[in-house]
C-alpha positions as CSV (number, residue, x, y, z in Angstrom):
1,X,245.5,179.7,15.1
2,X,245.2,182.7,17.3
3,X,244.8,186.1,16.8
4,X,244.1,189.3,18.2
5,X,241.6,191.8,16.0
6,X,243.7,195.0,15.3
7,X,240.9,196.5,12.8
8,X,237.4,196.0,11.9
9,X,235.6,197.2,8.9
10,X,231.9,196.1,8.7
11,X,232.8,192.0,8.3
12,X,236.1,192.3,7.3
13,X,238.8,192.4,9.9
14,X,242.8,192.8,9.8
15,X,244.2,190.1,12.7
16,X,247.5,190.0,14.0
17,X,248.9,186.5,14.2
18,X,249.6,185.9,18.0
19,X,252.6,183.2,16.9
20,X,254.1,185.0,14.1
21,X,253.2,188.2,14.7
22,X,252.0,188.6,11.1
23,X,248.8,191.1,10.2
24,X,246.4,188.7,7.6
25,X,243.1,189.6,6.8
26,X,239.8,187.4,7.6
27,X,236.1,187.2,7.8
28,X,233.6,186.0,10.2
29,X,231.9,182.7,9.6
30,X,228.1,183.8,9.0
31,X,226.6,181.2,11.8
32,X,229.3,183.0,13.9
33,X,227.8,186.3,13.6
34,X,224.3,184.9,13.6
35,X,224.9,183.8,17.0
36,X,224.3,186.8,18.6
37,X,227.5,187.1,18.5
38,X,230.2,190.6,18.1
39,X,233.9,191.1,17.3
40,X,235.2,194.6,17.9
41,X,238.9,195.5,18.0
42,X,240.8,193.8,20.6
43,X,239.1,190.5,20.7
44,X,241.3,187.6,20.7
45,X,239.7,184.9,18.2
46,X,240.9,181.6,16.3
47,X,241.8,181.5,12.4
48,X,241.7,178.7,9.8
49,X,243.2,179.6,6.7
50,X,241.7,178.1,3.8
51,X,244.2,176.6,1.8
52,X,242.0,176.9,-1.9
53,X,242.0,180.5,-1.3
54,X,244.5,181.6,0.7
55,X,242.2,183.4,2.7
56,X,241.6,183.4,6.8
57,X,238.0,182.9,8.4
58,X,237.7,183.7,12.3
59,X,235.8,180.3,13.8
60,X,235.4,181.4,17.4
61,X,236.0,184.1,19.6
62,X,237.7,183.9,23.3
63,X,236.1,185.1,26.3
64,X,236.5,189.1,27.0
65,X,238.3,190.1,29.9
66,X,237.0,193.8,29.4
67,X,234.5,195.4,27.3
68,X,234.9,199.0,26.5
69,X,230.7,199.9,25.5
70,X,227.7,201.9,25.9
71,X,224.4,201.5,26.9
72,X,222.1,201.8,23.9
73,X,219.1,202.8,26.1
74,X,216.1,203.1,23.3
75,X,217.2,199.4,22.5
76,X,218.2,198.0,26.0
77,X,221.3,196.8,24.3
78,X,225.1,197.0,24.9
79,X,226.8,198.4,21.9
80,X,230.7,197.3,22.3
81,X,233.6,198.9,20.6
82,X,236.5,197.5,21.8
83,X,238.3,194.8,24.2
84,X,240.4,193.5,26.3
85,X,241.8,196.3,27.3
86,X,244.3,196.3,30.3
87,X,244.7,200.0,31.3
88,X,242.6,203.2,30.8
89,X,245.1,206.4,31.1
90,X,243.2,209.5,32.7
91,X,245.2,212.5,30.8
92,X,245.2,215.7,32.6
93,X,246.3,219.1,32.4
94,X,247.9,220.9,35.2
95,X,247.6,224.7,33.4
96,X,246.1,224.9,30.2
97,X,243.2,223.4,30.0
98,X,243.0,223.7,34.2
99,X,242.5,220.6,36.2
100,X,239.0,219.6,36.8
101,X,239.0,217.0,39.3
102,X,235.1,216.2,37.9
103,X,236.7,215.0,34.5
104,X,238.8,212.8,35.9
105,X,236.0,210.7,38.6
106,X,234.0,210.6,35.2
107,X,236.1,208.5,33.8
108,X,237.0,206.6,37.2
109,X,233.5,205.9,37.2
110,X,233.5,204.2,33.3
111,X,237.0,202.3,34.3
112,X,235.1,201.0,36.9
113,X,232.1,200.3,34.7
114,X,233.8,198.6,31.7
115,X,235.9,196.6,34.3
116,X,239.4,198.3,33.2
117,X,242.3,199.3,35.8
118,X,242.9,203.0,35.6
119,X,245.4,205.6,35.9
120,X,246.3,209.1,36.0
121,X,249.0,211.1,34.4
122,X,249.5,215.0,35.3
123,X,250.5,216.3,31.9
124,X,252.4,219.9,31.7
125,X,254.2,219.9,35.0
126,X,257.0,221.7,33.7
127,X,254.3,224.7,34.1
128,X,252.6,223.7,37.2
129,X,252.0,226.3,39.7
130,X,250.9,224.7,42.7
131,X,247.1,225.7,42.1
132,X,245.9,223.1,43.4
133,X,247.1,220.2,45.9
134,X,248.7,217.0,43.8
135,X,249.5,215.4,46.7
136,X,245.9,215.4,47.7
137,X,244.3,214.7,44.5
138,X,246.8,211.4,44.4
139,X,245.7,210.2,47.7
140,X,241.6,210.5,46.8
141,X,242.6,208.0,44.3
142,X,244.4,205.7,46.3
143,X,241.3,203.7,47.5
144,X,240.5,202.7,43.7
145,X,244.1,201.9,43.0
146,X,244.7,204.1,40.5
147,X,248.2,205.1,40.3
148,X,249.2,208.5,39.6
149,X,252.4,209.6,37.7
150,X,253.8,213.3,36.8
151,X,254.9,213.7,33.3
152,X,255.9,216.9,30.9
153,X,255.2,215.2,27.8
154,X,257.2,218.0,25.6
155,X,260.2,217.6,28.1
156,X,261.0,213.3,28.8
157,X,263.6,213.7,30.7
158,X,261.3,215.6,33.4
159,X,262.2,214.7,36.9
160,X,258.9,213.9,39.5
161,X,259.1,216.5,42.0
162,X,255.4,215.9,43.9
163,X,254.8,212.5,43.2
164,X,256.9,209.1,43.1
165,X,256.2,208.2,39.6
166,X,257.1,209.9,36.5
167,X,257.7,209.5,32.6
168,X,260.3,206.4,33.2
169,X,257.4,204.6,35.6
170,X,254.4,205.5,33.0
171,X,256.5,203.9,30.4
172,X,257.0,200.8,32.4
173,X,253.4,200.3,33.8
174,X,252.0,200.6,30.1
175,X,255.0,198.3,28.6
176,X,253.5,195.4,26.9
177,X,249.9,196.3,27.7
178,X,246.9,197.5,25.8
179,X,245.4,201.1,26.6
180,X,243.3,203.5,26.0
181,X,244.1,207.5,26.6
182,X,241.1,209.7,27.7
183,X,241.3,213.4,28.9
184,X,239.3,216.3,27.6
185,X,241.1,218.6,24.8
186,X,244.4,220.1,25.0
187,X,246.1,218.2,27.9
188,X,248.0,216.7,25.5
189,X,247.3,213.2,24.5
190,X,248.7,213.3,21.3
191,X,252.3,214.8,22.5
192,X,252.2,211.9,25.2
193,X,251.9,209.4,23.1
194,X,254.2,210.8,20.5
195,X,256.6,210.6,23.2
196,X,256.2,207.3,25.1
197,X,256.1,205.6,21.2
198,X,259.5,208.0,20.8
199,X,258.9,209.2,17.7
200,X,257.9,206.2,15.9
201,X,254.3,207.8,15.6
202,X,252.8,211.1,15.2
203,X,249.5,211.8,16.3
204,X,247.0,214.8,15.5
205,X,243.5,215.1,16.1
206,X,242.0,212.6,14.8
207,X,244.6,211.9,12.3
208,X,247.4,209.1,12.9
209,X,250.2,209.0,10.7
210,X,252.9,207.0,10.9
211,X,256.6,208.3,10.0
212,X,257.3,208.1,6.6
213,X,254.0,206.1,5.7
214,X,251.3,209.4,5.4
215,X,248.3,209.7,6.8
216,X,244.8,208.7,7.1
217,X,241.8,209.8,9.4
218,X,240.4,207.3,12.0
219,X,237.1,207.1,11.4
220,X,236.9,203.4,13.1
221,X,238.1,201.4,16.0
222,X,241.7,200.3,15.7
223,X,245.0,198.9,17.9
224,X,248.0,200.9,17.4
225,X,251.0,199.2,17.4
226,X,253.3,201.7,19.2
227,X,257.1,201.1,21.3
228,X,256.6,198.5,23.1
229,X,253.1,199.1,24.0
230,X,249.5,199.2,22.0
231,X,246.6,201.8,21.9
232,X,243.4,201.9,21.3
233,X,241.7,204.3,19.0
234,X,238.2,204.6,19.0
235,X,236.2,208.0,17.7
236,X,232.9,206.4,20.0
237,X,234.1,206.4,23.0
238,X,236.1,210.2,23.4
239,X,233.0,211.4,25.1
240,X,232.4,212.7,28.6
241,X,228.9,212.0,28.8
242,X,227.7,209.2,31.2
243,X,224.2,209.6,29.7
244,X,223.6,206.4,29.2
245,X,224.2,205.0,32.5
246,X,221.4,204.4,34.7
247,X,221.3,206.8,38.0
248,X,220.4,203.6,40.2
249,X,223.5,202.4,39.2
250,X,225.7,205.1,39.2
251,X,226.8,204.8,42.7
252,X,228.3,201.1,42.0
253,X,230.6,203.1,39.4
254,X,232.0,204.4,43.0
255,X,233.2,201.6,44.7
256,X,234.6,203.4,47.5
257,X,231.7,205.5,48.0
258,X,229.4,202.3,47.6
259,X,231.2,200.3,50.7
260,X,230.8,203.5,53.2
261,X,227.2,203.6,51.9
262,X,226.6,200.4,53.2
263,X,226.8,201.7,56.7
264,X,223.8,204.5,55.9
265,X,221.1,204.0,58.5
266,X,218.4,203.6,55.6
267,X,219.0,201.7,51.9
268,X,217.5,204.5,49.9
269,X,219.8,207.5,51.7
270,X,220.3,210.4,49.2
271,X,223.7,211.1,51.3
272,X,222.9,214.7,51.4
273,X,223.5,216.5,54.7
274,X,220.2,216.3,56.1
275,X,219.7,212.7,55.5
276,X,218.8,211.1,58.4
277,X,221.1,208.4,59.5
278,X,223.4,209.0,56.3
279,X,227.3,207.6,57.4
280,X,229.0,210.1,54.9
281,X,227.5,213.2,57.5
282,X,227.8,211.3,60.5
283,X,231.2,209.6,60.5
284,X,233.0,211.6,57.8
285,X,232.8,215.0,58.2
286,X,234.0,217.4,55.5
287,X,236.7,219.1,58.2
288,X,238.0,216.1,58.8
289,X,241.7,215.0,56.9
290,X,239.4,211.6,56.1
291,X,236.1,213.5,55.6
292,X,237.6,215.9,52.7
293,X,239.1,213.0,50.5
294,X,235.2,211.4,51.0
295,X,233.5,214.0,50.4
296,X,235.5,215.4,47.1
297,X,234.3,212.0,45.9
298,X,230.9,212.3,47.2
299,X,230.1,215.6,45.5
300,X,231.6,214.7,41.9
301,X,228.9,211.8,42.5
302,X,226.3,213.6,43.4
303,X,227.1,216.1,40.4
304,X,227.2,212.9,38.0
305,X,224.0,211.8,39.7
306,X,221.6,215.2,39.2
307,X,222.9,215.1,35.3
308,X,222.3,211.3,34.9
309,X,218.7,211.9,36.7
310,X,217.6,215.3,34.2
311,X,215.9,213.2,31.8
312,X,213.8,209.6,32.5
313,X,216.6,207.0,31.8
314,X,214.1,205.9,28.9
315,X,213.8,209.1,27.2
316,X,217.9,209.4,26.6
317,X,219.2,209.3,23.2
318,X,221.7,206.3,24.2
């Protein structure tokens, strides 16, 4: 029978049945795990109850269609947390914390690596006073196809005033999906999700509690069950560092930036302003209308790239 993994803990695992929607509890078949082989939360896998026992045994595990990981550098290994996920939701702040476009192309640039479509909500627009462009920062985006939505997640029935897509939209894009919310501290993840589940959850820091049921702290990988949608909740992967990933790689994490690079006179261009036959100086210039949306790219790359390039990609902790 198939099942999705909601919950692991060491070699036990809690499985929601995919036909009956029931949660049951199984372990992994040892010559399964001694194949090399990893279940994380999200994983779709098959069952077979043992009828002596009453208990459930995962036999196999389906093919991923995402992989949320790092690289483990010291051991040239992938460590994987979590799968199949279908969305990854960029939370922002539009006052407090400020907007910091760099957060946001950081995790652009792991969507793009762990092969998961993203998206950005502007949090707190019930207090947003214009500092910045929205407009702008929605059309830099548009090339990735990440959609952007505007959202006070204290106030649900907020009406969209910049963009086209608010709270009704971001409910309906996420609706029977499984995502994962990132954003740096106090933007208000927990509120957002409070709200979208519609008060059938209540999250703190760290610390999900269901109504009526307590509380526990998360010290694992787990799918929440929330309205009509699931999230994933993983303590490993709330960081902003991209550490781990190698800086001769980093520009593929771009894929926009990575086509118009193709153009560059010479493969090993630095895309700086003196490089010689560099296309992002040549045929973009930052006072064009096209040249600023490139180049607000280009320097949160470039950024990424002289952090990623500090230390010698063996001598990271990753």
């Amino acid at each position: 029978m198939r099942a999705r993994i909601y919950k692991s803990d060491k070699r036990q695992f809690e499985c929601k049945l995919e036909e009956s929607g029931e949660v049951v509890k199984a372990n992994a078949l040892g010559n399964l795990l001694k194949k090399g082989e990893t279940l994380v939360v999200g994983d779709w896998v098959q069952l077979e109850k043992i009828e002596e026992t009453d208990e459930f045994q995962i036999t196999s595990l389906e093919e991923r269609e995402s992989e949320i990981f790092r690289i483990i550098v010291r051991e040239q290994r992938k460590k994987v947390t979590a799968a199949n996920c279908d969305l990854l939701i960029i939370l922002t702040s539009v006052s407090k914390p400020k907007y910091k476009r760099g957060f946001i192309d950081r995790f652009l640039a792991r969507a793009s690596q762990w092969g998961i479509r993203p998206i950005v909500v502007f949090n707190k627009m019930d207090e947003f006073k214009e500092e910045f462009d929205i407009k702008f920062e929605e059309e830099r985006l548009k090339s990735l196809g990440a959609k952007c939505f505007e959202i006070s997640a204290l106030q649900p029935d907020y009406q969209p005033r910049y963009l086209e897509r608010g709270y009704s939209e971001l409910k309906e894009e996420i609706s029977n999906r499984t995502s994962i919310f990132l954003g740096q501290s106090g933007v208000g993840k927990s509120a957002t999700i409070n709200t979208l589940s519609e008060g059938k959850y209540q999250l703190k820091t760290n610390t999900i509690a269901r109504v009526g049921k307590g509380s526990h702290t998360t010290t694992w990988s787990e799918i929440i069950d929330l309205d009509g949608f699931c999230t994933i909740d993983s303590p490993g992967i709330r960081s902003f560092s991209l550490e781990d990933v190698d800086p001769e790689e980093l520009l593929s994490l771009f894929p926009d930036l990575e086509e118009i690079a193709s153009h560059c006179k010479f493969s090993n261009c630095e895309h700086l302003e003196n490089s010689k036959g560099c296309v992002f100086w040549s045929k973009y210039t930052p006072d064009s209308p096209e040249g600023e949306l490139v180049h607000s790219r280009l320097d949160s790359f470039q950024r990424i790239y002289e952090e990623v390039s500090a230390l010698e990609f063996w001598q990271k902790k990753y």
